[in-house]
Backbone as CSV, one residue per row, in Angstrom:
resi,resn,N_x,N_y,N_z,CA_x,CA_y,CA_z,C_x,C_y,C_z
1,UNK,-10.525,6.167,16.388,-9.797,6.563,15.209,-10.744,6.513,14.018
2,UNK,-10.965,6.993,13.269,-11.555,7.717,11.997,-11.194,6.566,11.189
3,UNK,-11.687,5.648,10.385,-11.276,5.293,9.248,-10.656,5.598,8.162
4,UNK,-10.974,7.146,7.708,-10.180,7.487,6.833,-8.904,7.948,7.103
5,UNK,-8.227,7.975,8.884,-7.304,8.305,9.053,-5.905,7.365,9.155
6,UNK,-6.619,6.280,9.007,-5.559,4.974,8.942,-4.454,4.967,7.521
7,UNK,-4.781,5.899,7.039,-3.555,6.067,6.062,-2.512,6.773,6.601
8,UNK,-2.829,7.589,7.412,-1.943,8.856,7.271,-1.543,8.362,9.570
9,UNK,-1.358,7.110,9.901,-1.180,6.607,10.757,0.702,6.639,10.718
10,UNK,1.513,7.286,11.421,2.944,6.746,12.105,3.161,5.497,11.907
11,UNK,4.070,5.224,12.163,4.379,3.472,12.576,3.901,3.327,14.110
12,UNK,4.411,4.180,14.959,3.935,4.061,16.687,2.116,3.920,16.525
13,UNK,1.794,5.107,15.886,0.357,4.508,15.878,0.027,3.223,15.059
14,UNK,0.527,3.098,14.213,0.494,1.400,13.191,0.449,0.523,14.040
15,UNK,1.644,0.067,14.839,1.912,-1.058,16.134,1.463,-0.898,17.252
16,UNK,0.393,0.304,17.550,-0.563,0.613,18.610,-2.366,-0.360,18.158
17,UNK,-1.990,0.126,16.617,-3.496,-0.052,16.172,-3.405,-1.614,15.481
18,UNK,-2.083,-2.473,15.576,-2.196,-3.998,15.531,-2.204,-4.577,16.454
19,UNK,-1.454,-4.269,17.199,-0.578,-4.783,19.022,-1.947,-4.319,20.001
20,UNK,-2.562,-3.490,20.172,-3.175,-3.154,21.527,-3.871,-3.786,21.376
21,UNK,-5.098,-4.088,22.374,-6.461,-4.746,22.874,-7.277,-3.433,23.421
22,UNK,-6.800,-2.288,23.259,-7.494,-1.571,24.165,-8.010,-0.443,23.022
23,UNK,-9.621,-0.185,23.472,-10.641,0.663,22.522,-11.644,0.050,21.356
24,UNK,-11.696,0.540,20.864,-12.889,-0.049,19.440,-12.362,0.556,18.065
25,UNK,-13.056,-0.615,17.324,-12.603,-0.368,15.918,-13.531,-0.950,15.069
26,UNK,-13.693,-0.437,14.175,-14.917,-0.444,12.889,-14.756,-1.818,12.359
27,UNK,-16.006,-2.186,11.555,-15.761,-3.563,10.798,-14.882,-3.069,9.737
28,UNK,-14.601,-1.976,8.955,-13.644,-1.698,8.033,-12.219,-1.505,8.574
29,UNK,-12.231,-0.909,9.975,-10.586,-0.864,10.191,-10.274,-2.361,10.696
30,UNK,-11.563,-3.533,11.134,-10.851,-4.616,11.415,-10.589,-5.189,10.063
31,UNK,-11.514,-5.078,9.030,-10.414,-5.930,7.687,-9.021,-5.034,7.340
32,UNK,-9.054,-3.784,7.990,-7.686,-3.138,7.237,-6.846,-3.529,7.895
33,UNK,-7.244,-3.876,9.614,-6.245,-4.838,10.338,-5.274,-5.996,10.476
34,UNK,-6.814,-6.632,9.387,-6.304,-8.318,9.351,-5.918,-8.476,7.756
35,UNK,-6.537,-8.086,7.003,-6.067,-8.515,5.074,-4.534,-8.283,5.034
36,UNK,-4.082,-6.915,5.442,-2.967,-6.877,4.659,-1.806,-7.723,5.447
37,UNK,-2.052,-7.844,7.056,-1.363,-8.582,7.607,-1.232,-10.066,7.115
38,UNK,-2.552,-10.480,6.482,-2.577,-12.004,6.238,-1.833,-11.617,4.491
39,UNK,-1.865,-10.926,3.591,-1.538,-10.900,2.797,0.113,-10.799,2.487
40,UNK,0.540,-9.737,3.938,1.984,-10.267,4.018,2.749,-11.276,4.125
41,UNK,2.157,-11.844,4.940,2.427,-13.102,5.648,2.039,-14.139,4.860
42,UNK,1.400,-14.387,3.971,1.306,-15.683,2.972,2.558,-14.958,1.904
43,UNK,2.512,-13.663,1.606,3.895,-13.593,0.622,5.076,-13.940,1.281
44,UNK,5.352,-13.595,2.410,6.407,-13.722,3.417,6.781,-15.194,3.289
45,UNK,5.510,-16.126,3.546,5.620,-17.199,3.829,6.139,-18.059,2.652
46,UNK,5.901,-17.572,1.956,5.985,-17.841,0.364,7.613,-17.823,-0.109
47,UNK,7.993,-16.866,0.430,9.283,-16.059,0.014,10.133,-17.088,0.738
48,UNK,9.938,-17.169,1.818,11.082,-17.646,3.251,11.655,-18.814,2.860
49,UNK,10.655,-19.791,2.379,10.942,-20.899,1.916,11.464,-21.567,3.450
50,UNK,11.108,-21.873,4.590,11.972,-21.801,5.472,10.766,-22.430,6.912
51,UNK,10.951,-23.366,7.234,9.957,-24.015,8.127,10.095,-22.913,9.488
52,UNK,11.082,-22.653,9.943,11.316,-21.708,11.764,11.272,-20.761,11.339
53,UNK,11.633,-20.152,10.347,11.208,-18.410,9.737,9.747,-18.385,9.820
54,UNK,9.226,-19.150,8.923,7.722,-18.956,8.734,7.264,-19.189,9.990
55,UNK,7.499,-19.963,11.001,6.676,-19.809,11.736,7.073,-19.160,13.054
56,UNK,8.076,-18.256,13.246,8.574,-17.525,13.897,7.781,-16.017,13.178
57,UNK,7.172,-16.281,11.471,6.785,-15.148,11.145,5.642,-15.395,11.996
58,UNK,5.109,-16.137,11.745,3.535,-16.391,11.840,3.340,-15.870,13.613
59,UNK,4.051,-16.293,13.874,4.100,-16.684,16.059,4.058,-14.526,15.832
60,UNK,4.837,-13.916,15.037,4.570,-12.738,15.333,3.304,-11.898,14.819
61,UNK,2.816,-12.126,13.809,1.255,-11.579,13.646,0.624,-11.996,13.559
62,UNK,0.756,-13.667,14.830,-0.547,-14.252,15.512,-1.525,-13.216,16.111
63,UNK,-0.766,-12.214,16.876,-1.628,-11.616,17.422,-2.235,-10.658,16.913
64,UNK,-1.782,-9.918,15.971,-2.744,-8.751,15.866,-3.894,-9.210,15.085
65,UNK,-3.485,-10.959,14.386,-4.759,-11.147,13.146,-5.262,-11.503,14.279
66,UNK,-5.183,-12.444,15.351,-6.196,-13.691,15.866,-6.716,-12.673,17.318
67,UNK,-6.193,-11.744,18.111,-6.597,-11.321,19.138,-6.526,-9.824,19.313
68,UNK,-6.030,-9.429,19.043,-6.144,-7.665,18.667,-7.102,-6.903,18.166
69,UNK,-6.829,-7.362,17.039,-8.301,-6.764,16.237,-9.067,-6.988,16.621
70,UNK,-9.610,-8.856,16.423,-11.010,-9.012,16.756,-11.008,-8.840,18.151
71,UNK,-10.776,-9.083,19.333,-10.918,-8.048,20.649,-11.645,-6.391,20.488
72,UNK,-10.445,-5.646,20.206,-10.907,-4.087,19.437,-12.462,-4.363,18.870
73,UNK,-12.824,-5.164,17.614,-13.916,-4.916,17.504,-15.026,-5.373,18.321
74,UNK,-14.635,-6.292,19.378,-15.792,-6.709,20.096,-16.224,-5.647,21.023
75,UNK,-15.123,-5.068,21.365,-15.118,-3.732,22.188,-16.612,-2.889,21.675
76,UNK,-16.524,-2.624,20.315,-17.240,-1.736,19.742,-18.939,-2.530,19.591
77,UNK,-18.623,-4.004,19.769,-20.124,-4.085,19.717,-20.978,-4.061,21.226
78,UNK,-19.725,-3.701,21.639,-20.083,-3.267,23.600,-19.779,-5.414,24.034
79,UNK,-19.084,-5.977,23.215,-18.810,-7.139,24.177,-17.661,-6.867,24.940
80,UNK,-17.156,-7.957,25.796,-15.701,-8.288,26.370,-15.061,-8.540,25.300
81,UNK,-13.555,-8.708,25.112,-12.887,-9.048,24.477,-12.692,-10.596,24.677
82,UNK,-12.977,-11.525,25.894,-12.445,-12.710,26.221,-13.581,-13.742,25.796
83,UNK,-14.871,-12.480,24.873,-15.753,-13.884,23.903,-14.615,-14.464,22.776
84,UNK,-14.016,-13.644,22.278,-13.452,-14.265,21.001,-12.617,-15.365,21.753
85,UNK,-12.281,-16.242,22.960,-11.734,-17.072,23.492,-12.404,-18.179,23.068
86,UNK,-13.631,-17.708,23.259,-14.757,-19.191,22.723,-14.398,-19.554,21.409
87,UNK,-14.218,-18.751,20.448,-13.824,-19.697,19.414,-12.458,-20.004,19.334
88,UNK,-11.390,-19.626,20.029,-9.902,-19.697,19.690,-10.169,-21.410,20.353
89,UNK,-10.907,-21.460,21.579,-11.126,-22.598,21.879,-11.544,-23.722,21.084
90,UNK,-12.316,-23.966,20.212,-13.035,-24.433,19.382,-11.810,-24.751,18.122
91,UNK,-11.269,-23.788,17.771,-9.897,-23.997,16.796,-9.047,-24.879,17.516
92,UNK,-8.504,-24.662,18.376,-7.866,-25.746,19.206,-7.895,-26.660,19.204
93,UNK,-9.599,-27.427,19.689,-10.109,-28.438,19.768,-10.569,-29.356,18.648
94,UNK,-10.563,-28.641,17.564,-10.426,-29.147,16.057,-8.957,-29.091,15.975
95,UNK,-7.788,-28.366,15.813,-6.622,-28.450,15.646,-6.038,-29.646,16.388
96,UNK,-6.540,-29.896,17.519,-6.008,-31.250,18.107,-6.540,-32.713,17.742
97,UNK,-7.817,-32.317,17.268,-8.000,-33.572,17.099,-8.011,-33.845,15.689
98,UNK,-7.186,-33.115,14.557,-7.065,-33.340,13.449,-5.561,-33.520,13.735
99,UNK,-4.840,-33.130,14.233,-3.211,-32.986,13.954,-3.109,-34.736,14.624
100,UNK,-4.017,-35.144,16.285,-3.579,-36.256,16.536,-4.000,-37.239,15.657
101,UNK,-4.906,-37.374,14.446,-5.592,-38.153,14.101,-4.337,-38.633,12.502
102,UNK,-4.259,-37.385,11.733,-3.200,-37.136,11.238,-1.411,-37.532,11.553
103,UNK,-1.395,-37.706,12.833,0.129,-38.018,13.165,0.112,-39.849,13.287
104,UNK,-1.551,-39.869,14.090,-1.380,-41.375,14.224,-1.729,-42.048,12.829
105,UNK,-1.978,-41.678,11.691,-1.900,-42.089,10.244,-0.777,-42.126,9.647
106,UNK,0.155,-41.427,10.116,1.080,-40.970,9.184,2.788,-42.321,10.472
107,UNK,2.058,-42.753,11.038,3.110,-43.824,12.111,3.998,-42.856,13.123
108,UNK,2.842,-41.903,13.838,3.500,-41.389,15.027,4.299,-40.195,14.868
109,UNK,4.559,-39.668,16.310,5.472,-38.522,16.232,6.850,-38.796,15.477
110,UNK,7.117,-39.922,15.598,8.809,-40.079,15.573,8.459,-40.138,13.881
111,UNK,7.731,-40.430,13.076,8.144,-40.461,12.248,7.300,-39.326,10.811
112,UNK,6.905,-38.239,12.084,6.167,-36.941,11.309,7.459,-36.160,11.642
113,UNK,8.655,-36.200,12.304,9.489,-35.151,12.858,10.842,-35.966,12.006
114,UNK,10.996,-37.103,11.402,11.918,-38.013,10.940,12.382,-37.422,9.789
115,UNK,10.998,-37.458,9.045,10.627,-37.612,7.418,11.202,-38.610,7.464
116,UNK,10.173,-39.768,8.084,9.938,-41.046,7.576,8.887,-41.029,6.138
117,UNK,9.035,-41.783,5.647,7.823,-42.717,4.372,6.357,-42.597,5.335
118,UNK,4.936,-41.648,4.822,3.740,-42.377,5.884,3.448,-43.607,5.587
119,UNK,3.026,-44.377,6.922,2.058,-45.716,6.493,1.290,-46.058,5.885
120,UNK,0.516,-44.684,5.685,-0.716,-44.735,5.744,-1.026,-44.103,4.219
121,UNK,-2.436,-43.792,3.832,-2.641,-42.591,2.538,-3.891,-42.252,3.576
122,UNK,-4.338,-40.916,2.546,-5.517,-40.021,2.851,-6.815,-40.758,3.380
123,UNK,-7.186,-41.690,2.510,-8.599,-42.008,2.527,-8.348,-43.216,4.144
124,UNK,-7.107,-43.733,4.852,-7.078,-44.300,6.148,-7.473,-42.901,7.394
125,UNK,-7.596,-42.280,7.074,-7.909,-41.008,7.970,-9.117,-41.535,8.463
126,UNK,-9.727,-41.051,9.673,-10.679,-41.874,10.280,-11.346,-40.518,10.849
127,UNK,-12.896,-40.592,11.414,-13.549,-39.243,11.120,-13.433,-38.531,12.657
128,UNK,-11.919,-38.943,13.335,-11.657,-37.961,14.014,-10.702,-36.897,13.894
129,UNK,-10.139,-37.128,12.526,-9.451,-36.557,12.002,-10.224,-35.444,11.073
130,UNK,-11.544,-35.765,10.463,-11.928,-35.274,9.714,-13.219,-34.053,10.731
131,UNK,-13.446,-35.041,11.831,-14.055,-33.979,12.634,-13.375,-32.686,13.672
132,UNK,-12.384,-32.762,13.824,-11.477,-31.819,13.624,-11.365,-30.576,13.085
133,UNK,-11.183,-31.091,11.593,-10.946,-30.387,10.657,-12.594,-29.496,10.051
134,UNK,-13.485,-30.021,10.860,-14.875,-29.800,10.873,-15.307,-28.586,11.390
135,UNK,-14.758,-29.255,12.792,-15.093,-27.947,13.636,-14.563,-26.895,13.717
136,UNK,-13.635,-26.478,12.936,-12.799,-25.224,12.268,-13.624,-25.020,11.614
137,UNK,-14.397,-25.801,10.316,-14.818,-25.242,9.373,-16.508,-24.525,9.793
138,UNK,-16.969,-25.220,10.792,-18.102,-24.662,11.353,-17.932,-23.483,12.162
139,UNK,-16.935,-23.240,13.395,-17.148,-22.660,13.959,-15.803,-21.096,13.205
140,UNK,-15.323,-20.822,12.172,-14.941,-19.960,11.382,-15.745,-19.104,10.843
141,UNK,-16.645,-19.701,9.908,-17.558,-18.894,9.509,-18.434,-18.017,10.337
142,UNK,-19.232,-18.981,11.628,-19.577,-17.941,12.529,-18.774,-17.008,13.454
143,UNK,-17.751,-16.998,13.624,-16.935,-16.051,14.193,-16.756,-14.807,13.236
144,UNK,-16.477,-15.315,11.533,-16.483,-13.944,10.719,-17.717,-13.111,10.854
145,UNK,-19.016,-14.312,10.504,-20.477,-12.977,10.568,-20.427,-12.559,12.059
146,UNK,-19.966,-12.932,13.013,-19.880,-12.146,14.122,-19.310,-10.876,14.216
147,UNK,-17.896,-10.968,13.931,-17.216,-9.795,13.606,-17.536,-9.024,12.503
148,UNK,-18.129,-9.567,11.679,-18.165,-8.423,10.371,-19.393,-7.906,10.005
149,UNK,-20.582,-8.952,10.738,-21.860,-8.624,9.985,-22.700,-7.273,11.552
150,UNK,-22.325,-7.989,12.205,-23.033,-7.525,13.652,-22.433,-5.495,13.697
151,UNK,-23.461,-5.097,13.676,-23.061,-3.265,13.463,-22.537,-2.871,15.080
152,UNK,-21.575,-1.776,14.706,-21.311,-1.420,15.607,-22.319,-0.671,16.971
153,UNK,-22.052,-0.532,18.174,-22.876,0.471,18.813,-22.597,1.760,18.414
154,UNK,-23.454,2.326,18.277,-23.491,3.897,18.256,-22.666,4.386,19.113
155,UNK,-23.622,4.257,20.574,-23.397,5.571,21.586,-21.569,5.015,22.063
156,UNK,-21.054,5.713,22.841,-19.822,5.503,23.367,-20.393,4.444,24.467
157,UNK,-18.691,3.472,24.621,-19.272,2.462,25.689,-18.404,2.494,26.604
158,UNK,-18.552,1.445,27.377,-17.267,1.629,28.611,-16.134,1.002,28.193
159,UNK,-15.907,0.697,26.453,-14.521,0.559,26.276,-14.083,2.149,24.994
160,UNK,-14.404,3.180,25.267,-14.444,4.320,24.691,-15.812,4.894,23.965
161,UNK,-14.985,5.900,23.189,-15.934,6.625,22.227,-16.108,5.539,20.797
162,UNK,-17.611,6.180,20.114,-17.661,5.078,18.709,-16.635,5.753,17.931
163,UNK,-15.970,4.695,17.487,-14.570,5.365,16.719,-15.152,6.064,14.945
164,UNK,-16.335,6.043,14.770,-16.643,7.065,13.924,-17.068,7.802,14.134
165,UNK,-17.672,8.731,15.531,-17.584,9.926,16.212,-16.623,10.829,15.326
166,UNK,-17.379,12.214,14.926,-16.593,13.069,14.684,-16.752,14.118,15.688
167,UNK,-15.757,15.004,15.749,-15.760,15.809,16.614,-16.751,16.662,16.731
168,UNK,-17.500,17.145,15.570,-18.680,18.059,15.555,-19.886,17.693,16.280
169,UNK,-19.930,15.787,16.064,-21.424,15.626,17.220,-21.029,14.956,18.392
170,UNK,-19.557,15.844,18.858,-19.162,15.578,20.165,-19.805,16.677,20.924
């Protein structure tokens, strides 16, 4: 797909070109992929005021921000799509060990799901909580210059044509 044709996209093609995994896509159609989706969705989130809304929003354009797109564009730098796993992994593994580090500060599940009083304050956080929250912050940045800095392939690959192919130097 053409970059400049993403305006003049259907809705069927819209929820083809968030929803699929399948083909390649430019470093510009992956920010046109992911900004406005994240831009909805923090207004959305904003708006809802609403803990299971928001994250019933979120659970729905998990995918096109976190695996769609960037898939699509790995396509185009001739990778698999199941590298971007390596870092979803890595988020995880910081997400867990900040949320457990965080729950056991705050006096347990029963009383993060209560709205109990915490036990605890900020600075009792202990640096598995903070390493956690680390390894998000390390391994984020390199996942963006991955996706955004790394140029596309030219020639067509075995996950299609380069989606800025025009028809004339077909």
């Amino acid at each position: 797909m053409n970059p400049r044709s993403a305006a003049k996209m259907n809705p069927r093609q819209a929820l083809s070109f968030l929803f699929s995994t399948q083909g390649r896509i430019t470093r510009r159609q992956l920010a046109l992929g992911i900004l406005p989706v994240l831009i909805i969705g923090l207004a959305a989130t904003d708006q809802l005021n609403s803990a299971p809304l928001t994250a019933i929003f979120w659970l729905a354009f998990a995918w096109p921000l976190f695996v769609a797109t960037p898939w699509k564009r790995l396509h185009d730098m001739g990778r698999a799509g199941w590298w971007n796993i390596v870092f979803h992994v890595l988020y995880a593994i910081g997400f867990v060990f900040f949320l457990s580090e965080y729950v056991a500060a705050e006096g347990g599940w029963a009383a993060l799901f209560d709205g109990a009083p915490p036990t605890t304050v900020d600075k009792d956080l202990t640096a598995s909580g903070l390493g956690g929250f680390s390894t998000v912050l390390i391994a984020l940045p390199i996942h963006l210059f991955w996706l955004y800095a790394i140029p596309s392939a030219r020639e067509d690959n075995r996950y299609g044509p380069a989606p800025t192919a025009t028809k004339k130097s077909r």
